[in-house]
Structures are given as structure tokens and as C-alpha cells.
N, C-alpha and C positions, 0 to 999 in steps of 0.2 A: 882167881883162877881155880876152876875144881881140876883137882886130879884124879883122878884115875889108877888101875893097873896098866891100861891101854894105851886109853887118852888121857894129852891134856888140853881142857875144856876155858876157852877166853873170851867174851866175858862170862860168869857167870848168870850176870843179870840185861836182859835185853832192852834196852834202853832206846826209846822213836822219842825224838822229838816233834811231840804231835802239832798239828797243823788242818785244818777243815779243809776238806774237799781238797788235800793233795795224798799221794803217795810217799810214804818215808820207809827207810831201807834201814838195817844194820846190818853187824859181818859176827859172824862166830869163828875163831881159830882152830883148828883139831889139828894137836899138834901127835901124831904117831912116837910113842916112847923106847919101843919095842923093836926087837926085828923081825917081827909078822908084818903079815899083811893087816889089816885090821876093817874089817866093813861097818858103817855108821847109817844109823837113821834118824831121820828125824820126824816126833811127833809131835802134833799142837791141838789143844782141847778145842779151838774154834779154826779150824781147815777153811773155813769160806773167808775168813777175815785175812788171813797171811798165807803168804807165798815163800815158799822154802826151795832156793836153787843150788844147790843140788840139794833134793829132800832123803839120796841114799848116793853111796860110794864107798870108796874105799882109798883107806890111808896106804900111802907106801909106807917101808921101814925105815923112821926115824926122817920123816918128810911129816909135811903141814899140806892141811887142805881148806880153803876159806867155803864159808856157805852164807848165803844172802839171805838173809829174812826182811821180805816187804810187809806192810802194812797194806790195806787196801785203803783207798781214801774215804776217811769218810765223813756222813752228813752233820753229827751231833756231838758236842762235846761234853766226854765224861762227865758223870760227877765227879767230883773233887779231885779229877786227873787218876784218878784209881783205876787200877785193870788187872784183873781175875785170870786173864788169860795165862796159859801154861805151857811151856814146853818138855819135850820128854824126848832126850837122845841117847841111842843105845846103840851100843859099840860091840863087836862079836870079833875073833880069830875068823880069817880066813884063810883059805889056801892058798898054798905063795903061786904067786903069778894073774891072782885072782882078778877082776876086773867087775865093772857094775851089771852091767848083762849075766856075772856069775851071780848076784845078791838073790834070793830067796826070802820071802816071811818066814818061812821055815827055821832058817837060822838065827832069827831070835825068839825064837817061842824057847821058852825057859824049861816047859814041860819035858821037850823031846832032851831034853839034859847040855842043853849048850848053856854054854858059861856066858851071859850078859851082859854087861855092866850097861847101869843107867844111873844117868844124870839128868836131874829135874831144875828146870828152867825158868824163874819168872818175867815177868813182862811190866817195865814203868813208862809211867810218859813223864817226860822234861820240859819243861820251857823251854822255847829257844833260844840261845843266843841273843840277847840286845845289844846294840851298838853303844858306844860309852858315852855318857854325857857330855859335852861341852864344860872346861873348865874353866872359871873367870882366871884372866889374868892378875898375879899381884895377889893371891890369894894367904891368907897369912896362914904360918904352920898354927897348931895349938889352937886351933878354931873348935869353938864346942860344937858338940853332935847336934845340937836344936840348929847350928847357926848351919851347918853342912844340910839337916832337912828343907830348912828354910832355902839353901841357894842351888837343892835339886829342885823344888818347887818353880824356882825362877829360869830356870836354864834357858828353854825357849821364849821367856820374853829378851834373855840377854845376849841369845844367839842372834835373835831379830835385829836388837840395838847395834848390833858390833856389826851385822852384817848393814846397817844403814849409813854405819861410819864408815865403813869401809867404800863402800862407793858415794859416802863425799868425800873421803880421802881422794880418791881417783877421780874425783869429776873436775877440777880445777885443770888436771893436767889434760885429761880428753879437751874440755872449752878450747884451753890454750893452742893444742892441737889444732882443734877445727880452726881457729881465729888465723894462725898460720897459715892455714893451706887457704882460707879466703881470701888471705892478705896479697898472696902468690898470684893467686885468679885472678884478683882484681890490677895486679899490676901487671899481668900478661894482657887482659883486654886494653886497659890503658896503652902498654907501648902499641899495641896490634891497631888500636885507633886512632893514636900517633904517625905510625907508616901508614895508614893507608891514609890518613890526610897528606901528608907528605905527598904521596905518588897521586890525588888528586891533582894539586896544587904542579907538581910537575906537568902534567898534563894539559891544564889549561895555560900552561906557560907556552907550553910547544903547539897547541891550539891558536895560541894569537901570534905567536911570529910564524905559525902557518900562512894564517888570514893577512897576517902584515906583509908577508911575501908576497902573497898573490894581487893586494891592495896596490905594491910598488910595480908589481909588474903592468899593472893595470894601465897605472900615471903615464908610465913611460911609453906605453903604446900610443895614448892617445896624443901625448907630446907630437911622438914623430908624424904619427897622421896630420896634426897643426899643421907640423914643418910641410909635409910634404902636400899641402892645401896651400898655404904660404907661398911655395916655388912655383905651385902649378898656376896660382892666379896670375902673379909675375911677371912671368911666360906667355901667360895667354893676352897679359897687357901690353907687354911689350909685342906682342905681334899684329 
């Protein structure tokens, strides 16, 4: 943290976690110490590279103001991650009730005898953030630093292995699964081919004692026509 008479200034050092061809942001704190008003600006030796929001303002008394500093993205990575760039923020008394539409260059030109304070700024780039390795299971404490090189070297062949176990751990229980629900299918077509033989089989049941109906009705017609051929000759004999 720099202090100040004014402000106090968080972080001091400006810290992007750099990245190609994206945009990356940090936050400066301005904490107001004082009960003035206090107006702040901000300067950077390369203006086309970063964006400063708000780049002037003004602190209330004994209140905090954040300000955004972007990066622009860009196309080439540093050497050595090294950066020259600078920032330069200067803090002035202002008059109470003052607001940013009040702010002037004026008011920090040192010459016309206003009191300044500046605070100079650098700029790092960081790595970012990596995800944590995978750690074997069962790993023994007291393990030498060669054997820990050795088994960061290995992580993704034994991330791979563990995740091959892993779904043959699971594949016995999915088969079984499917095997089940086959088993089901095949016994629901089954009884389904079962009843509809059945209700064939009824069918042709009630087809023949159809036929066998109609067959008796037949006999018995012709019977009585006999008979009644039978009386008629008879009759006609006897007359």
C-alpha cells in the first residue's frame, strides 16, 4: 500500500495476468484519509496500450474510490514477461462539495503552487492461474522431490489410466443394465405372441362350430325334404 498525506494507494504495483489477444483489467483502491474533498488523476507513459476508468475524480471525505485499469489486447508476447510501462497518480485538495466536471489541469500543475502528491506506479505481467495437477492415490508422505518430478511428469498418462478404470468400473453395471431391459422386451414379445396365438386359436374354434352349425342345419333340411318326397309318392300311390 503507498500512503500518502491524501491518499491511500492499493496495490502499489499493477499486476495483468497476461494472456494473447485478450483484454485483462485490474482495480486500484483510493482510499480518502482526510476530510477534504481530494481530486485524483491518473497518468500512464503508454495511453494507447491501457484504459483508465475513471482516469480523474474525486475522493469524498474519508470514502474509497475503485478505478479500472485495462490492458488492450495484444498481438506478441513480451520478452521475458517484462514491462516498462508506468503509471503516475496525482492527488490535489479540492473544494468541498467539488465534483469531476469541477477537475482542471490546472490544479495539478505544481508550478501555479498547488500542493500535489504523486505516486508512481509499475506494471508486471503474471502467469495465470493453472489448474492443480491430479494426484495419485495412495501416495506415500516422505516421497523425495525427484520422485514428486517424476510423478508431475506422469499425471496425464495416469489421469488417462484412472479415467479408463473408471468406465470399466461402470461398464459391467451399464451391460447388466441393458441385459435387463432386453430380458423384459423379450418377455413382453413373448407373452404378446402367446395371446395373440391364443385368440387365433379361439377363433378358428368359433369358425368351425360356425361351419358345423350351418353343416347341421343343412342335414336336417334335406332329411325333411326326403320325408316330405317319401309321403308325397305314397299318396300319389295310393291314389
Amino acid at each position: 500500500m503507498s500512503t500518502g498525506e491524501l491518499l491511500n494507494i492499493e496495490p502499489q504495483e499493477l499486476q495483468f495476468a497476461f494472456e494473447l489477444k485478450k483484454q485483462i483489467s485490474c482495480s486500484l483502491q483510493l482510499s480518502n484519509k482526510t476530510d477534504e474533498y481530494v481530486a485524483f488523476k491518473v497518468k500512464t507513459t503508454n495511453p494507447k496500450k491501457y484504459c483508465v476508468r475513471p482516469n480523474t475524480g474525486v475522493v469524498l471525505p474519508r470514502s474509497t474510490c475503485d478505478v479500472i485499469v485495462t490492458m488492450q489486447a495484444q498481438k506478441e508476447m513480451p520478452s521475458d514477461m517484462q514491462c516498462k510501462d508506468k503509471f503516475l497518480l496525482q492527488s490535489v485538495v479540492a473544494s468541498a462539495g467539488a465534483t469531476t466536471k469541477d477537475i482542471t489541469p490546472e490544479m495539478f500543475n505544481k508550478e501555479s503552487g498547488h500542493n500535489v502528491e504523486e505516486c508512481k506506479l509499475k506494471v508486471n505481467y503474471v502467469d495465470r492461474p493453472r489448474p492443480p495437477s491430479p494426484v495419485r492415490e495412495g501416495s506415500e508422505e516422505g516421497s523425495s522431490p525427484r520422485a514428486s518430478v517424476d510423478n508431475g511428469n506422469s499425471n496425464d498418462t495416469e489421469f488417462k489410466a484412472a479415467s479408463r478404470a473408471f468406465g470399466e468400473r461402470h461398464e459391467p453395471q451399464d451391460n447388466s443394465e441393458a441385459k435387463s431391459l432386453i430380458a423384459r422386451l423379450t418377455d413382453e414379445k413373448n407373452s404378446a405372441i402367446q395371446q395373440n396365438n391364443r385368440l387365433q386359436q379361439e377363433l378358428d374354434h368359433l369358425r368351425r362350430e360356425a361351419n358345423a352349425s350351418r353343416g347341421g342345419i343343412a342335414f336336417i333340411y334335406v332329411v325333411i325334404v326326403g320325408l316330405i318326397g317319401i309321403i308325397l309318392g305314397y299318396l300319389l300311390k295310393k291314389t
